[in-house]
C-alpha positions in Angstrom: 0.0 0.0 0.0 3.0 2.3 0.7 4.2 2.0 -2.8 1.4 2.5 -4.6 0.6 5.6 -2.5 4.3 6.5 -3.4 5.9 6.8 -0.2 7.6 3.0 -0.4 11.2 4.6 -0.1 9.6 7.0 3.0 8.2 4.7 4.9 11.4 2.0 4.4 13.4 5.5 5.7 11.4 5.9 9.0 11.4 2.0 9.5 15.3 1.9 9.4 15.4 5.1 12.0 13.1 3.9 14.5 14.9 0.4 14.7 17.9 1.9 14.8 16.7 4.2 17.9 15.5 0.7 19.8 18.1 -0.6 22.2 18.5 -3.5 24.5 15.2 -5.4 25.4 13.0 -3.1 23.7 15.4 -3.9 20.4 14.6 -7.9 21.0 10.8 -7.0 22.2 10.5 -5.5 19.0 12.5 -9.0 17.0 10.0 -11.1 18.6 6.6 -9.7 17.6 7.8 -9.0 13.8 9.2 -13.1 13.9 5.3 -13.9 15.1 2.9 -11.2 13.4 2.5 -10.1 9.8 -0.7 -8.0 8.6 -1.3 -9.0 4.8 -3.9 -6.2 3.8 -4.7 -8.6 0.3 -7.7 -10.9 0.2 -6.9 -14.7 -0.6 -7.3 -15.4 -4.3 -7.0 -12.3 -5.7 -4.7 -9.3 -7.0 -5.1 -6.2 -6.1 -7.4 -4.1 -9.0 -4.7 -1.6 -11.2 -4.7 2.0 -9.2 -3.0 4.2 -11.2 -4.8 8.1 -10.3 -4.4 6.7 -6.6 -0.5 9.1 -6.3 -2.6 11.8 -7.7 -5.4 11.4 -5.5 -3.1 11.1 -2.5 -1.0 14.1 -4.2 -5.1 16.3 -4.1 -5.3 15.3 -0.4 -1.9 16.1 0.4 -2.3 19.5 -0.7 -5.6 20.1 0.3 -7.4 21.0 -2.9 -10.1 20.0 -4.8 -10.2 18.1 -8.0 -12.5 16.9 -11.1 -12.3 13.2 -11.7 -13.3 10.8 -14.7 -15.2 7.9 -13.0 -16.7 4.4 -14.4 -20.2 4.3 -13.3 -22.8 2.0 -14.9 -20.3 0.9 -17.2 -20.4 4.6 -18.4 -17.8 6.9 -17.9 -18.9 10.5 -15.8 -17.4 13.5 -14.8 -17.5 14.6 -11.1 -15.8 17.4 -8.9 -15.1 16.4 -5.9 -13.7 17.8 -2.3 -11.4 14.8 -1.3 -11.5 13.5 2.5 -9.6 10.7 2.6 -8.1 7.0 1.3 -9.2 3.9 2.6 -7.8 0.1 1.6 -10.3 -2.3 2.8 -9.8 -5.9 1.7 -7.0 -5.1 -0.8 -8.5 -2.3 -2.3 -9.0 1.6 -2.5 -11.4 3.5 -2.0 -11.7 7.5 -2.3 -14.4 9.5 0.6 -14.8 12.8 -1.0 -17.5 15.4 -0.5 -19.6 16.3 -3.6 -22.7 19.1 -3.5 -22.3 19.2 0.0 -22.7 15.4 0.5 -20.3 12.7 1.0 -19.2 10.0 -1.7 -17.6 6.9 -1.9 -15.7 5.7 -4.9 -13.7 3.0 -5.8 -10.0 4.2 -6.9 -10.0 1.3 -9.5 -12.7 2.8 -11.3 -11.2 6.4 -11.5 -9.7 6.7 -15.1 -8.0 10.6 -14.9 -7.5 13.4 -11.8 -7.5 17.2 -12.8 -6.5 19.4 -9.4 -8.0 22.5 -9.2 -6.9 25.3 -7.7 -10.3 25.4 -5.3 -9.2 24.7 -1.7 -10.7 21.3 -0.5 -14.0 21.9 2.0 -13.3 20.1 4.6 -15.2 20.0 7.5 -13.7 20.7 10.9 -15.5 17.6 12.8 -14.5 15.2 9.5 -13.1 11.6 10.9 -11.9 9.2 8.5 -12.5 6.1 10.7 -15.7 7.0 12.1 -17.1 8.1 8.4 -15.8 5.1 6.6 -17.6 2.6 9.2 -21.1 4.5 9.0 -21.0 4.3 5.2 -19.2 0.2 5.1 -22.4 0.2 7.9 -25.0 1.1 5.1 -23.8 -0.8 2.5 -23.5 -4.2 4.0 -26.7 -3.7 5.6 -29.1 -2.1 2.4 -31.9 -4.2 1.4 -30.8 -6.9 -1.1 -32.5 -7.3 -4.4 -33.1 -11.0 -4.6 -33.0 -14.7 -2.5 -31.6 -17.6 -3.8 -31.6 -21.0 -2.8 -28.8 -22.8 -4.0 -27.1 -25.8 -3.5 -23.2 -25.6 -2.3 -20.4 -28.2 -2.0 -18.5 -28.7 1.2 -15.5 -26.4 0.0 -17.3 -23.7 -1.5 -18.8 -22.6 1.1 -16.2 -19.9 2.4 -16.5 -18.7 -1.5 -19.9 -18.8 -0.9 -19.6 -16.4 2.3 -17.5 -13.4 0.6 -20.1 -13.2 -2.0 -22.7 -12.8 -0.3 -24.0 -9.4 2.1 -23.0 -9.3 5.7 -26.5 -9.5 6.8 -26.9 -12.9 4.6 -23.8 -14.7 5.6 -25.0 -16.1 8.9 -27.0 -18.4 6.8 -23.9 -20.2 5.4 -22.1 -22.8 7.6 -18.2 -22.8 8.5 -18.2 -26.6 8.1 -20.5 -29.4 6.5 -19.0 -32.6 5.3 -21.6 -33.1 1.9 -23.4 -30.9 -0.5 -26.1 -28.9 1.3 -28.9 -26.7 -0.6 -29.0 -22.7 1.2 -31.4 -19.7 0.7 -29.1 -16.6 0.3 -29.7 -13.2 -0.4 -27.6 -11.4 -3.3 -27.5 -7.9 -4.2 -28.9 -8.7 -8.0 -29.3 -10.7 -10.1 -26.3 -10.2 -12.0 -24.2 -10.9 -9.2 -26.0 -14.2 -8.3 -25.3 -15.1 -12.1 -21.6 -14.2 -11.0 -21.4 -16.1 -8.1 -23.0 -19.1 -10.5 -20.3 -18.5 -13.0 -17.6 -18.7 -10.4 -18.3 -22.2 -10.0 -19.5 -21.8 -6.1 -22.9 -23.4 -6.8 
């Protein structure tokens, strides 16, 4: 995530100086969690989605200012002018909060196909909190009404497949273990993406 934000050699830099300021036992405190914990930000099975407006997006943020963005909407391609807030990576992937006509956005950095800074400050709000903002609109996502149940029938190791494709409020209904092919009613957000999940081989 460092690198593709463009602060790889940065980050490496303050790494190197903070070890190098560690001494005695916090020096072999600090050995023994890195030999026993490592965060992997990247879902299982996957590669992260090509990002490459995400240095100028972090570039708009860094500098405060607003900035008019080419997005993939629909399959259709729209033009938007946005106050950026802040970058998230959830699961492996970026997303952009921004404030638009006085109301706050969510897009997916993947889908943004150019950046144009403008020389309009950014309005940010004085109260604005990443964290809390980003887990109020995850909240409303995984939780919106879902457009369509389907009962489908699931082998034994497709089921954790099975439990990333379906919303948050649906995947209660799918069981950690079974040992033989079991039929479940899930809910999907469309049709489309039940057709997906069908494609993928899950069902």
């Amino acid at each position: 995530p460092a690198e593709q934000l463009g602060l790889g050699e940065l980050l490496e830099g303050a790494r190197i100086k903070v070890w190098a300021s560690l001494t005695g036992q916090a020096r072999e405190h600090a050995r023994h969690v890195s030999d026993r914990f490592h965060l992997d930000p990247t879902r299982w099975y996957g590669t992260p989605e090509p990002v490459p407006c995400l240095p100028q997006l972090a570039t708009a943020l860094w500098r405060n200012r607003c900035a008019r963005i080419e997005y993939v909407r629909d399959g259709a391609a729209v033009t938007r002018e946005i106050s950026p807030l802040g970058l998230v990576l959830a699961s492996g992937q970026w997303y952009l909060v921004a404030q638009r006509n006085q109301q706050r956005r969510t897009y997916r950095v993947s889908r943004v196909r150019s950046v144009e800074l403008l020389d309009e400050p950014a309005n940010r709000p004085a109260d604005f909190d990443l964290a809390r903002s980003w887990a109020q609109a995850r909240g409303e996502l995984e939780h919106e009404s879902t457009a369509v149940e389907v009962t489908v029938r699931v082998q034994p190791g497709a089921l954790s497949r099975l439990r990333r494709l379906v919303p948050v409020h649906g995947q209660d209904r799918v069981p950690l273990i079974c040992t033989e092919q079991i039929d479940i009613t899930v809910p999907f957000e469309s049709e489309n993406w039940a057709c997906a999940a069908d494609r993928k081989s899950v069902v």
